[in-house]
VOZADREN-850485 format. One record per residue (C-alpha): x, y, z negated. Coordinates in pm, whole numbers, plus 50000, padded with zeros to 5 digits. Example, Ala and Ser with C-alpha at 12.3 -4.5 7.8 and 13.67 -1.06 7.14 Angstrom:
<recs>
512304955049220
513674989449286
</recs>
This chain:
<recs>
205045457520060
205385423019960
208475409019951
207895371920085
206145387220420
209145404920439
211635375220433
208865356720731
209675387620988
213115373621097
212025340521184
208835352221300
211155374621563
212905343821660
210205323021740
209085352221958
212125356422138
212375314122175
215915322822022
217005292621856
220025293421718
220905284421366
222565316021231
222085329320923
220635362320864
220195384320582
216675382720398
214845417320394
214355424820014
212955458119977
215355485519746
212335495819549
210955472419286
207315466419250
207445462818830
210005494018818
207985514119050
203935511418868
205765515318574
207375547718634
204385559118807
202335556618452
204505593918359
203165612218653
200015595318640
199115604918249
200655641218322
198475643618582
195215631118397
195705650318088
196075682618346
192835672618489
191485668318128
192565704818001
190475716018298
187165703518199
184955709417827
184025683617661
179635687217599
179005674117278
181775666717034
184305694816828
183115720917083
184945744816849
188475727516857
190595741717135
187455762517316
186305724417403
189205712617579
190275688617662
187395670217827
186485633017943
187065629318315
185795603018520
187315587418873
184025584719023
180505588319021
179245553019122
175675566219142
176585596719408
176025598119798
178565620119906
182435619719949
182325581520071
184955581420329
187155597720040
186745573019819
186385545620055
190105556520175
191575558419774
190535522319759
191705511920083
195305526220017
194895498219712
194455471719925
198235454419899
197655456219517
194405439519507
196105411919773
199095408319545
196975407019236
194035380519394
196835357419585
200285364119440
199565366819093
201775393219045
201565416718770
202785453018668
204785435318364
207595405118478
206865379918235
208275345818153
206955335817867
204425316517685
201375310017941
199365314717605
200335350217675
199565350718023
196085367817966
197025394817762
200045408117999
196915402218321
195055427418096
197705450618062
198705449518413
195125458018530
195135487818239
198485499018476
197365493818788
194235512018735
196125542518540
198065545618823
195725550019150
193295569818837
194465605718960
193685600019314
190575594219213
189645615418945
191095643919216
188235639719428
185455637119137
186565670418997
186465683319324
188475716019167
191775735219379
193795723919116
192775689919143
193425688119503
196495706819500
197985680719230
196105651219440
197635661019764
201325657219629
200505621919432
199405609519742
202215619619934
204565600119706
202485573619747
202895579220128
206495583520112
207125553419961
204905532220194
206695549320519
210495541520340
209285501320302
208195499320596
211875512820766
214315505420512
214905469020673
216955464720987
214215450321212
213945449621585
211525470221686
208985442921806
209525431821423
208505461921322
206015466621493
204545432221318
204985452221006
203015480121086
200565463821232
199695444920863
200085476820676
197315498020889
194925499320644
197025515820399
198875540920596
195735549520750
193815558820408
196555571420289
197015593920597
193355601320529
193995615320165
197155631320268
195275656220539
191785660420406
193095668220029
194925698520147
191835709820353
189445707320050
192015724119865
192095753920113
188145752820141
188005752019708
190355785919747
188015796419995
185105791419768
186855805619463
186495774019275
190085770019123
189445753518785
185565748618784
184545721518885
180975716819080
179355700018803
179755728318534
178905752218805
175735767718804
173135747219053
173005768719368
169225777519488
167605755619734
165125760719985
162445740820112
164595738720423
167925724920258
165465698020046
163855686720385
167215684120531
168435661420263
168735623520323
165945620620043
164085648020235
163695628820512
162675598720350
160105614520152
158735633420467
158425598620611
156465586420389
154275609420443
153885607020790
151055585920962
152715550221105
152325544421441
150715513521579
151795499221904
148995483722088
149915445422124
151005433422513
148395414922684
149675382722883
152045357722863
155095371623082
154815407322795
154395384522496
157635365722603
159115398922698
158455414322347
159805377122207
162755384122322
163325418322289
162615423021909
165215393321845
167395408122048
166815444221855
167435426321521
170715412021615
172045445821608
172385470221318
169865501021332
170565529921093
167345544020970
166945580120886
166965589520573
168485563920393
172245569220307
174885543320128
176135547919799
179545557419805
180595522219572
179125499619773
180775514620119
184085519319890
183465482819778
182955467420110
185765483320276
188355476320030
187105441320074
187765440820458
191285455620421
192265420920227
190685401820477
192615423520712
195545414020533
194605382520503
194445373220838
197755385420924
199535367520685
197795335520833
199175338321111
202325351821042
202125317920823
201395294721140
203785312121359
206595302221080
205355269021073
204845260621407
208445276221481
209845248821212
208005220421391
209185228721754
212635237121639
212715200621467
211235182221775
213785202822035
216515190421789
215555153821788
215165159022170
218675169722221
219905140821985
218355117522241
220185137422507
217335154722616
219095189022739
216285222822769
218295233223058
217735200423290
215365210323559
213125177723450
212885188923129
210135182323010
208645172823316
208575137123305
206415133322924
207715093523012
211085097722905
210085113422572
209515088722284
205975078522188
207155093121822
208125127521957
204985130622160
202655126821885
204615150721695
204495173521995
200775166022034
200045174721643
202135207221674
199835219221942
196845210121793
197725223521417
198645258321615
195295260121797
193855252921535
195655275621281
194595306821521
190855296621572
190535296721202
191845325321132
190135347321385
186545324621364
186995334520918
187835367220989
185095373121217
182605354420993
183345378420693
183335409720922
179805399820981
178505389720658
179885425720520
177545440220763
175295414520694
175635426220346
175325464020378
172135455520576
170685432320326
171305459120033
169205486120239
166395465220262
166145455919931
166825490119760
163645504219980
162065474519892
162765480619531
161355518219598
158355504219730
157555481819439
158525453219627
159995427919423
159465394019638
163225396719735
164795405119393
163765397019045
161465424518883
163885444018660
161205430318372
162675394618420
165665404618229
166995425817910
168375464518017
171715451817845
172315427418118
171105449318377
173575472318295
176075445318236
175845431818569
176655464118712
179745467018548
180695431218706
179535437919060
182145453119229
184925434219119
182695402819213
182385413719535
185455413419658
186505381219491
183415364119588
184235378319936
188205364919963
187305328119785
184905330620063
187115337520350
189565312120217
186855283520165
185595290520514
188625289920695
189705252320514
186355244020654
186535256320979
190245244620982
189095209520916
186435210721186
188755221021481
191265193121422
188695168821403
187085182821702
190855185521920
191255153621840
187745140521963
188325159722247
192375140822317
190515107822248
187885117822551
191015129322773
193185101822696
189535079822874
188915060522480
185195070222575
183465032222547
182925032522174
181415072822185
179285055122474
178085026422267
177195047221962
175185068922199
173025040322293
173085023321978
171365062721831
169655078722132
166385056422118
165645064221719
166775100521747
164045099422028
161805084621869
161825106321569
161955140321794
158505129521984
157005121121665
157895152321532
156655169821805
153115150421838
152215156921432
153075189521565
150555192921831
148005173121647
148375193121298
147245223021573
145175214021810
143055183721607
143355187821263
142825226221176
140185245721290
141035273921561
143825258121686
145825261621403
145145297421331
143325290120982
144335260020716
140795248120767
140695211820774
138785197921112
138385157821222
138945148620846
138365111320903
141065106221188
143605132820962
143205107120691
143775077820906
146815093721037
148465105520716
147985070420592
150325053320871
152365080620878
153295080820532
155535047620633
157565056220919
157745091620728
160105071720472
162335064020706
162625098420821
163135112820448
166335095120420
167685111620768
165885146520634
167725142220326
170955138520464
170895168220682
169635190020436
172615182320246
174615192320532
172745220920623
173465234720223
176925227920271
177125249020620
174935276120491
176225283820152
180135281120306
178965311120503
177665330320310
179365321019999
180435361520006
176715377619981
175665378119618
172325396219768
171005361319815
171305330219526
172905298919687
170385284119361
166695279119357
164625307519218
164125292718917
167865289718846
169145323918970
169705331518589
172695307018632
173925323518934
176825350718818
177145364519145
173295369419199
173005383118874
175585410218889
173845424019212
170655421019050
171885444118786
173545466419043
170925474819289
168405477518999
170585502618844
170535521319180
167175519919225
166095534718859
168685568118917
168755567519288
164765568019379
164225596619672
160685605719581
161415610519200
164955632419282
162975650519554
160005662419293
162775670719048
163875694419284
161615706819383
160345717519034
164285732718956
163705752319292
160085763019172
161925774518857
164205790318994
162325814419164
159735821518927
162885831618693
163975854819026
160285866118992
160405880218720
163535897418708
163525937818659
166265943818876
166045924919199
163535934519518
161865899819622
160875894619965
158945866120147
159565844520397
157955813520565
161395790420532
161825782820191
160545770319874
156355776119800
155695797719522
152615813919371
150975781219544
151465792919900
153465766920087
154025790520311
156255809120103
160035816520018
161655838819779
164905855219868
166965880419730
167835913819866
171385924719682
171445956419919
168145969019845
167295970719472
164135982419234
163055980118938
160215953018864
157635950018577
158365925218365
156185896718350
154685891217940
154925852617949
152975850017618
150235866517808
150785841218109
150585813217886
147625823217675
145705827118023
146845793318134
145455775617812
142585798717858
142115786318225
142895749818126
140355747917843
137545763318038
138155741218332
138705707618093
136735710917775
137485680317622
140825690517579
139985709817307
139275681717073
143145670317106
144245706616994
146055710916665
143795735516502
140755711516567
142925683016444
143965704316127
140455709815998
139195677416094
142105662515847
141285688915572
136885682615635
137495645115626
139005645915273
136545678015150
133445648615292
132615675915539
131065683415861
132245706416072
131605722616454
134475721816691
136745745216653
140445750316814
142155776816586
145295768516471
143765768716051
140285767416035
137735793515861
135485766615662
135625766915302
137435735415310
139925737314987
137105750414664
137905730214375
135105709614193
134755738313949
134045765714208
131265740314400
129795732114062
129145774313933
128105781514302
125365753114298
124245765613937
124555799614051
121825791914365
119785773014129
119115806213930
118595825014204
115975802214380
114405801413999
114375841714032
116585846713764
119905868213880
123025847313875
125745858213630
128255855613892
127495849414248
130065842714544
127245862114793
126835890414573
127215913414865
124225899615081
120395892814973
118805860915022
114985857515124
112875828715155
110325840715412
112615850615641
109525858415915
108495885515657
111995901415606
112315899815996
109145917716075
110215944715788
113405951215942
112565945616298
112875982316448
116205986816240
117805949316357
116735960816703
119805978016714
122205965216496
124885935016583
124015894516470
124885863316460
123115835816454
123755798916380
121195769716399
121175740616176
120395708716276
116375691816228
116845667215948
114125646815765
114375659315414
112525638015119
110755655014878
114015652314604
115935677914828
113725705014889
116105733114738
118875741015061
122305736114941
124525765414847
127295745214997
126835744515310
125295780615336
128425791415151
130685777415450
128195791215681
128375821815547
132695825415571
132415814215921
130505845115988
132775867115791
135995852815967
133855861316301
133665898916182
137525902916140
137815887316467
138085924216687
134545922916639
133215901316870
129725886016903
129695849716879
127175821716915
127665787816842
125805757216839
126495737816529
124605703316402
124765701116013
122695690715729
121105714115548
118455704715309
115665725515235
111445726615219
110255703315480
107375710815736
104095687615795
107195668616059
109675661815794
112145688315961
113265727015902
114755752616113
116405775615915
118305805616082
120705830215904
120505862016032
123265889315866
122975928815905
126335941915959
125555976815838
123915966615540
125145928615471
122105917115408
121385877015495
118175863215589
117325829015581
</recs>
């Protein structure tokens, strides 16, 4: 509780009471000292941590040192959804410390010294502060019963000592009652914390989560039911529903109606379904409106104390003139009072209306432009789903680093942005009422001829400039555009020329009274809403030297790239899917369908559940068997996939350096005879060249299998025998030969030939395959040959 609001309650009483009296009284100084207090706190506070630590395994690092322990903790997940009035309470019981930090400067460490040094101890007091308040909220993140066991009592000592400030002062109990009344917001979130952090605890016990936390738990299985009911269910299920179109009103009394209606329905905040706050921005926001809370109060706990110092000098100088309270014509006669007094009466009055509309016209003013705010962010975060970037900077426009960077910055901008803001406003608005009471004394007090004179000196150009306003207006509709304004299609081009010529004159003289207001009108608008960093108070082209704009650029960007509903609903979807195809194919579990839950075996209409009672064994499912089916099934359906396997890749690598041509093939290392060396192709060409000579080769790779030229002879031969008998047959390609290449190439009938042979191993199997290659050989009256291979399995023999 700060001290110097402290020392204001005992005049503040006075002035209540209209006690008056000069007597000294004790200033309320409170036994516990802020430095002392934060810190002692830092030994319970790192106790506490490195017991939350011991309780959680580190992932990556020395997993084998200390079974993992301890691991990093974390006071809160700014990207999460869930637990916001939790955390929106462990930042509101830290409002006082943000007031004292923004407005009194005061830091965990007294210091005196060098300002030089000023910075560092600022640092050092934020590394305190924050080390402090850290187990309240690392409590609720680990979400463990030993986390809110230990949370529950830190928060009661915070509690404790809050309750003992606030009574260890003799006050009167209307004093006191001014001191509660500023320190709502903390009691109240502390109260918060204090009752819901032994039910969690009690609920963790319940649940048998002691020292596990959520996160390192095991996922639990979801159903199509509990991902509708989500929040980005529902906003995936309504995208996907069919928009409804209102038919438009017909006549002028339903248009007006509908007018007025819809601006009446946007004045007022509408949740939409589906959409849910993150729980930083709410915690944020409402941290922000407990300072202004506390603010406000000590404004006018501040004109109170000054406006009991001005009428307790005035009633003095009164009584010095002999002016006694109790006379029954005091002050009834304002004659008898000097001319000095009066005016120092008058300004009194006017400084203490004035004091109070301020305050409660600022306070209001930020109140709204929080809401303002929270509204703003929703519609640009589904804009930013959508695509939509007309509102915020693509995230394109700038680097990831300062994306990420302005992230970091925004909350902490936020609420200073938002308490410069309430304090710029309410000098503003300050200024404006006394200028305004004392416009309105001067009227009272009948000064009203020189306000009458500069009304007729202005009314006739103001005129003057409002109907020709209004008649470009009319004519820019009805006259100059086609369709009464409805496209920009010029129409009566000749008069719109005419007229844009003499209106370019007078138009001068209105530029210099448009100029003047628009500098007002920047001045009123960005004083308002000097607090909402969702919109630049610079041009679009110099938002990059907006901080403000660009830490909420960064922020909401960041939310919208880990936050997106349709991509964390298809993620779950495929975990569920998983899920239960693992339960699938389990040998010990009964499965049983439903129509609730999620689709599997691509019936939507389909859940699986578990039956614990009743148990039997199940097959298990051969997954190398599913998954040679599936390529199976994919390759039939998509043929041109099989160019982009590996095994087609492989020997199109190993034919491109042989000089090769190969068919298509996807087995994982090909069959051609890819690797001979120059040697090998040089004694089987010599080798063929003998043969087709009819001399018998000394050594002959195709020793096993007889070669014929007339292959329509050898055919007809072996007809009745081949009738029977398993081949294979591959075509070669129809290639003009010249007469230099009549003998066929050993080559390529050698690779022909181990194709076929790697066929044979293959379980047998018949196989037929088209195959374009060169294959030189006698040409026919056409310049082309067919040559066929045809092999005898029982015998080996190979006609060509």
């Amino acid at each position: 509780m700060s001290d110097s609001f402290l020392s204001f309650l005992p005049s503040i009483w006075k002035y209540a009471k209209n006690d008056n009296s000069t007597d000294d009284e004790p200033m309320c100084v409170s036994e516990i000292n802020h430095y002392k207090f934060y810190q002692f706190s830092l030994v319970p506070a790192f106790l506490l941590t490195l017991l939350f630590a011991a309780s959680k395994k580190r992932r990556q690092k020395l997993l084998s040192v200390l079974d993992g322990r301890p691991g990093l903790i974390y006071p809160m997940d700014t990207l999460t959804r869930s637990s916001r009035i939790s955390y929106c309470c462990a930042f509101g019981a830290t409002a006082f410390l943000v007031y004292v930090i923004l407005l009194e400067h005061r830091f965990a460490i007294q210091y005196d010294g060098p300002i030089a040094l000023k910075s560092l101890i600022a640092v050092l007091s934020m590394f305190v502060y924050g080390m402090v308040f850290f187990p309240v909220f690392a409590s609720l993140a680990l979400a463990t019963a030993l986390s809110y066991l230990l949370g529950s009592l830190y928060t009661w000592m915070f509690l404790v000592v809050d309750v003992y400030k606030l009574t260890e002062c003799s006050f009167t109990v209307e004093a006191r009652a001014i001191l509660f009344v500023r320190a709502i917001p903390s009691l109240l979130c502390l109260g918060y914390l204090s009752i819901s952090m032994p039910i969690r605890f009690v609920l963790a016990c319940w649940n048998r989560r002691f020292f596990l936390s959520s996160e390192d738990e095991t996922p639990p299985f979801e159903s199509l039911d509990d991902i509708k009911e989500s929040f980005q269910g529902k906003h995936v299920q309504k995208l996907l529903r069919k928009p409804e179109f209102k038919a438009k009103k017909v006549g002028a009394v339903n248009i007006i109606k509908s007018v007025f209606s819809n601006k009446v329905y946007e004045l007022f905040y509408h949740r939409k379904r589906g959409f849910r706050y993150p729980s930083r921005l709410i915690s944020v926001m409402f941290i922000a409106g407990c300072v202004i809370y506390v603010l406000t109060v000590e404004l006018l706990v501040q004109v109170i104390q000054y406006i009991d110092l001005a009428e307790t000098f005035i009633e003095t100088q009164l009584q010095a003139l002999g002016f006694d309270d109790e006379d029954e014509d005091y002050p009834v006669d304002p004659d008898q009072i000097p001319p000095s007094l009066q005016i120092g009466l008058l300004i009194a009055q006017v400084l203490y209306g004035s004091l109070i509309a301020t305050a409660i016209t600022a306070g209001l003013t930020t109140f709204i432009n929080i809401l303002h705010m929270l509204s703003s962010f929703r519609s640009n975060l589904l804009a930013l789903y959508r695509g939509d970037y007309s509102n915020i900077p693509p995230p394109s426009s700038k680097s990831a680093t300062s994306l990420c960077l302005g992230s970091l910055k925004y909350a902490g901008f936020q609420v200073a942005y938002i308490v410069w803001a309430f304090i710029i406003s309410s000098i503003i608005i300050f200024l404006f009422c006394i200028i305004l009471s004392f416009i309105i004394l001067i009227l009272l007090e009948g000064y009203t001829d020189w306000l009458v004179n500069k009304v007729l000196q202005i009314w006739p150009s103001v005129l003057v400039a409002v109907a020709l306003m209004i008649i470009q207006k009319l004519l820019a509709t009805f006259l100059f555009l086609q369709d009464r304004g409805q496209h920009l299609r010029l129409d009566n081009r000749r008069f719109f020329f005419i007229f844009t010529y003499f209106m370019f004159f007078y138009n001068i003289f209105l530029g210099l009274i448009s100029c003047l207001m628009r500098i007002i009108k920047a001045m009123v608008v960005g004083t308002l809403f000097l607090a909402r960093l969702d919109n630049s108070t610079l041009p679009r082209k110099f938002e990059f030297l907006d901080p403000g704009f660009a830490a909420y650029q960064g922020y909401i960007h960041m939310e919208a790239a880990h936050t997106h509903p349709v991509v964390l609903v298809f993620l779950r979807l495929l975990v569920s899917l998983s899920k239960s195809r693992k339960l699938d194919t389990s040998d010990c579990v009964k499965i049983e369908m439903s129509n609730n839950a999620v689709a599997t075996n691509g019936n939507p209409e389909s859940m699986i559940k578990l039956n614990q009672k009743d148990t039997e064994k199940c097959r298990p499912v051969n997954l190398a068997a599913r998954s040679n089916w599936l390529v199976t099934y994919t390759l039939l359906h998509n043929p041109q996939v099989r160019l982009y396997r590996k095994g087609f890749i492989q020997a199109m690598k190993k034919a491109r350096a042989e000089g090769l041509k190969i068919p298509i093939s996807d087995k994982p290392i090909t069959d051609f005879d890819l690797v001979k060396t120059q040697e090998q192709r040089e004694q089987e060409r010599l080798e063929e060249a003998q043969k087709l000579q009819g001399s018998e080769p000394k050594k002959s790779v195709f020793s096993n299998f007889s070669f014929s030229q007339n292959s329509s002879q050898n055919s007809s031969s072996e007809s009745s025998e081949k009738a029977n008998k398993k081949k294979k047959h591959f075509w070669f390609g129809k290639k003009k030969r010249s007469a230099e290449d009549d003998a066929p190439s050993v080559e390529d009938k050698g690779s022909a030939l181990e194709v076929l042979k790697s066929g044979e191993e293959e379980e047998g199997e018949l196989v037929e395959e088209a195959v374009e290659e060169e294959v030189p050989g006698k040409t026919n009256g056409s310049g082309n040959q067919d040559t066929v291979i045809d092999i005898d399995h029982t015998t080996g023999a190979v006609n060509i």
